[in-house]
C-alpha positions in Angstrom: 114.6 194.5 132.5 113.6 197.8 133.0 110.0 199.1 133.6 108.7 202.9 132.5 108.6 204.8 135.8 105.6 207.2 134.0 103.4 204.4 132.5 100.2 203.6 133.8 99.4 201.0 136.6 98.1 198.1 135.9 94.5 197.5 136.7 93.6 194.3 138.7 90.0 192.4 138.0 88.9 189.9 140.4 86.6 186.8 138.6 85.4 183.3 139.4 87.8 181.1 138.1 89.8 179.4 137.3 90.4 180.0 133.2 87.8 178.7 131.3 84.9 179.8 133.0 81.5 181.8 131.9 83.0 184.4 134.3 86.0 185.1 132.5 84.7 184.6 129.0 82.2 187.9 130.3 85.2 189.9 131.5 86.8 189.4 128.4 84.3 191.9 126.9 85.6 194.6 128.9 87.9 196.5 126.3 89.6 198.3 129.3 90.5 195.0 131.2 92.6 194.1 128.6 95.8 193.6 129.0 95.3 194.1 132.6 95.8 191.8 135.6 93.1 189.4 135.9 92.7 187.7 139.5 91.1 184.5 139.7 88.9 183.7 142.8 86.3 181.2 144.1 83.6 182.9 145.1 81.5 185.8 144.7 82.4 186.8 148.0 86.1 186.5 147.9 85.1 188.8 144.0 83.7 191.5 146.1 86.0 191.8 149.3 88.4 192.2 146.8 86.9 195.2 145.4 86.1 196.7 149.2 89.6 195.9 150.6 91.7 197.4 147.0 92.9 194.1 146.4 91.5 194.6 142.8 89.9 197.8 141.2 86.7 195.8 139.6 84.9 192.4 139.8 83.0 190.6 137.5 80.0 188.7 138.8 77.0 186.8 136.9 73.7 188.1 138.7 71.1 186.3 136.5 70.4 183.8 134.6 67.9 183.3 131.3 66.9 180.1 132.7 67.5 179.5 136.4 66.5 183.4 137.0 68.9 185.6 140.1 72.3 184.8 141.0 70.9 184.7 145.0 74.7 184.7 146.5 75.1 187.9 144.1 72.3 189.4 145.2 72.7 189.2 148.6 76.4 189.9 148.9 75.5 193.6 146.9 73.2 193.8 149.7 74.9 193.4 152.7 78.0 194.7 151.4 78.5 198.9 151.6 81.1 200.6 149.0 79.9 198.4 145.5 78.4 200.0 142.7 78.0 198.5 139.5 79.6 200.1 136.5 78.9 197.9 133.5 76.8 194.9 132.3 78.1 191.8 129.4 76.1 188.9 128.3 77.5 185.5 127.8 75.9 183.0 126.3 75.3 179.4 127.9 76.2 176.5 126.0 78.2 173.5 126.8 80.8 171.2 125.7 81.8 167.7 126.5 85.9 167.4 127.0 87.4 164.3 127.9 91.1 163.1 128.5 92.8 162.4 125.1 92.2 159.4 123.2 88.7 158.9 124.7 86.0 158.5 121.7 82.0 159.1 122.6 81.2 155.6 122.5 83.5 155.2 125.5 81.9 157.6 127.8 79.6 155.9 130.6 80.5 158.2 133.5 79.8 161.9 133.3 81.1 164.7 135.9 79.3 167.9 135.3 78.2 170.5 137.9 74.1 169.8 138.7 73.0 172.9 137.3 74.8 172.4 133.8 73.8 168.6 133.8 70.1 170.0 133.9 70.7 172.1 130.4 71.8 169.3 128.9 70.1 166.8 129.9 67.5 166.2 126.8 71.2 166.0 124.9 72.6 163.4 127.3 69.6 161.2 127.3 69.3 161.1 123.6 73.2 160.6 122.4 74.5 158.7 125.7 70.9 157.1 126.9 72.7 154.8 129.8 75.6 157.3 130.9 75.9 157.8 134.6 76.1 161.7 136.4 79.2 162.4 139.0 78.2 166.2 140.8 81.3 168.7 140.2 81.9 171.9 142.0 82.1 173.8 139.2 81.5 174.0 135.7 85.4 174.0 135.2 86.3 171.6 138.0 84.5 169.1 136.2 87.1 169.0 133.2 90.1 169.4 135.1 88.9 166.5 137.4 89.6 164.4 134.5 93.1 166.2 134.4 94.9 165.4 137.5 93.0 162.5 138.2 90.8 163.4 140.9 87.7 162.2 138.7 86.5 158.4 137.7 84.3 160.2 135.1 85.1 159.3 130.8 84.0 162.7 130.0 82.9 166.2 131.3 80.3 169.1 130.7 82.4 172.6 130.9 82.2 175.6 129.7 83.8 176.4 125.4 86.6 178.4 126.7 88.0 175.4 128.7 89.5 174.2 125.3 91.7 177.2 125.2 93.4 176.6 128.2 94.0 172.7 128.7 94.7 169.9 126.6 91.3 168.0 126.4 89.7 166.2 123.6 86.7 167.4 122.4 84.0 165.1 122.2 80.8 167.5 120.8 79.8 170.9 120.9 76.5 172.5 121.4 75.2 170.4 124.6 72.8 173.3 125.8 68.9 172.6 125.6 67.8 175.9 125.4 69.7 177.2 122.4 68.6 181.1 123.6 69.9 180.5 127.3 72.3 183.4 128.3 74.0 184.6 131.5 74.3 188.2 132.4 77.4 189.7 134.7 78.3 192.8 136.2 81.1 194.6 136.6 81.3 196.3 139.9 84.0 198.8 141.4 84.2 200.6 144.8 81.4 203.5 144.7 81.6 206.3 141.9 79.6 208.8 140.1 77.5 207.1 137.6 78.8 207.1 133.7 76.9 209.6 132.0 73.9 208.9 130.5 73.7 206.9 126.6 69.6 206.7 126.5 70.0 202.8 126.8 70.8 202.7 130.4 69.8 200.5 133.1 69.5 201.2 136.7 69.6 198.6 139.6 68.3 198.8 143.3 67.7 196.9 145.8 64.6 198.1 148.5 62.6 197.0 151.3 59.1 197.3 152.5 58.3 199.6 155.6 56.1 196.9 156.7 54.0 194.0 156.1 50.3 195.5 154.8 48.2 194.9 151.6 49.4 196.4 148.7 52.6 197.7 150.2 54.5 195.8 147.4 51.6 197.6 145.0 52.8 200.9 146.6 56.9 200.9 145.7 56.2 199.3 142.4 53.9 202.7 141.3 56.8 204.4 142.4 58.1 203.5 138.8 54.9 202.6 136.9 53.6 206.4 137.8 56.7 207.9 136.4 56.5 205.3 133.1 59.7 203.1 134.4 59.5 199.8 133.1 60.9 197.4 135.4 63.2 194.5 133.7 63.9 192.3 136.7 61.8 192.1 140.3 63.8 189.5 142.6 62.7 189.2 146.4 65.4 188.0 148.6 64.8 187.3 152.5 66.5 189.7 154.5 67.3 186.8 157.5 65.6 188.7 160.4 62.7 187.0 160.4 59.8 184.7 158.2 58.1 187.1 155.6 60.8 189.8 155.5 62.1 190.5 152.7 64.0 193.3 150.1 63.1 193.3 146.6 66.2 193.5 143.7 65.0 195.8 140.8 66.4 196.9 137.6 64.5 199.4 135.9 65.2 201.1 132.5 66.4 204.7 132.2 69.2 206.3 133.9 69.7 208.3 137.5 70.6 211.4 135.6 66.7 211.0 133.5 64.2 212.7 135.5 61.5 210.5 135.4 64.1 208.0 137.2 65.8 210.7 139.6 61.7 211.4 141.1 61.0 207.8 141.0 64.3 207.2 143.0 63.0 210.3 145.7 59.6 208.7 145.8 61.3 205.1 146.7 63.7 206.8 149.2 60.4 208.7 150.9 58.6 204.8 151.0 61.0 202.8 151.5 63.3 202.4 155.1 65.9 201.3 152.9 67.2 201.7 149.5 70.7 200.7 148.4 71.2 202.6 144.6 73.1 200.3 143.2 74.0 201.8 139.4 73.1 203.0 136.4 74.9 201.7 133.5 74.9 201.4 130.3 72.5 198.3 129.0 74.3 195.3 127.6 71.9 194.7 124.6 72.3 198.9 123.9 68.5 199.3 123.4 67.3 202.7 123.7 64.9 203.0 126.3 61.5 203.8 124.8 58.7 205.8 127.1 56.1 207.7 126.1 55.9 211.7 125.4 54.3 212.4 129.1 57.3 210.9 130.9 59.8 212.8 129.3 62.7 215.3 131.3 60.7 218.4 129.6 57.6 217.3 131.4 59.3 217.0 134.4 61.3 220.2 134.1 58.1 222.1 133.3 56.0 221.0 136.5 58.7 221.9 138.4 58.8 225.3 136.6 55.3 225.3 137.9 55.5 224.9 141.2 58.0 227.6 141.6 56.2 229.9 140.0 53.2 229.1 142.7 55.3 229.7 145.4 56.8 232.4 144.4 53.4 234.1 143.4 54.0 235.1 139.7 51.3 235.1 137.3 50.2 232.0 136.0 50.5 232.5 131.5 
């Protein structure tokens, strides 16, 4: 077997796995992963060294969740961890399945493994089809299904994730185990730092900043940073920074992109407020809504005051 000496590299992308999880279902959106090497890892962590150290070129993370709310391990590794920046967001939805080994039937299921946050979305469907069943913690949404494989597990059945079905030979017992029918995760790709993707109008851009210090209304203060400039903010997480009690950095995404102007002075008055600000990305948004804002907050305005002001200093003649 011979290879072509001029075709392209392949690209490597780290995710949580192993196959079958939310993770990869997300990274399957990207069209340019395709085809590519995909790198299965255990942790966030491990997701992101890889990215830092070359190992892989991207990783795909989840960073929030419809119903439990921030990923806090994401959060705090993009944090504490210099040379990311986030390149694309995909939304998966959550639902469940319960998989046993084959020639199990419903009525025989008792014992349950399922990781403790995914027994929680289903739990209104476990008490109402399998009143008297019994719960068994897994590590992971997929561990929990390939528990029942190699026989690590007691459990009759498991909660995974849809997409374990196209990678094992399980038995499906019923679909559709999620409580909240609208529940949805989001992930991020993120790649070693680059120069944002150019602007679509339904961007998002995602920060992460702290507080000079500890005074009334200095959480008040950075947030007009954006309301003053008409930024809507979609997500405010804090996160303790670990130094001490009360301290803390706040995760933000806000809607518009770097390259807007609105967004570029919001991001110099955060920088002039704030000790530190860690920038993040902006991206284009996974739903593809076009960011709406009124007349007053568009670049012209922006452009034109600027206009302005040099024209003061410079001592022309005001029209």
């Amino acid at each position: 077997m011979t290879t072509d000496p001029d075709a392209p590299a392949r690209r490597t992308y780290s995710y949580l796995g192993p196959a079958g999880t939310f993770t990869e279902a997300a990274l399957a959106q990207v069209p340019e992963a395709r085809n590519q090497h995909w790198r299965s890892v255990r942790n966030v962590g491990e997701a992101l060294a890889d990215v830092v150290e070359g190992r892989s070129d991207a990783a795909m993370i989840a960073i929030e969740n419809s119903v439990d709310g921030g990923v806090s391990t994401a959060q705090d590794a993009l944090a504490t961890m210099p040379g990311l920046r986030i390149v694309g967001e995909y939304l998966v939805p959550v639902d469940f399945v319960l998989v046993a080994r084959p020639g199990t039937a419903l009525e025989d299921v008792s014992l349950i493994a399922a990781h403790p946050v995914a027994y929680a979305q289903c739990l209104q469907w476990l008490t109402r089809t399998l009143p008297a069943h019994a719960h068994v913690p897994a590590s992971s949404n997929v561990a929990s299904a390939m528990g029942l494989l190699d026989g690590t597990s007691d459990a009759d059945a498991a909660i995974a994730p849809p997409g374990i079905l196209e990678h094992h030979d399980l038995t499906l017992l019923a679909r559709n185990l999620g409580d909240n029918p609208n529940a949805v995760t989001r992930f991020v790709l993120v790649a070693r730092t680059v120069a944002p993707p150019a602007p679509t109008g339904a961007d998002k851009t995602s920060l992460i900043a702290e507080l000079p210090d500890d005074h009334p209304g200095a959480l008040l203060e950075m947030l007009e940073q954006f309301a003053t400039r008409g930024i809507n903010l979609s997500l405010l997480a804090s996160r303790p920074i670990g130094d001490a009690l009360g301290r803390y950095r706040f995760v933000i995404d806000a809607d518009g992109h770097i390259e807007d102007e609105r967004m570029a002075d919001a991001l110099l008055g955060l920088r002039r407020f704030s000790p530190k600000v860690i920038f993040l990305g902006s991206y284009p948004r996974a739903d593809r809504a076009i960011v709406r804002y009124p007349d007053r907050y568009s670049d012209d305005v922006f452009v034109e005051a600027r206009d302005w002001l040099r024209g003061l200093l410079s001592g022309e003649p005001e029209a």
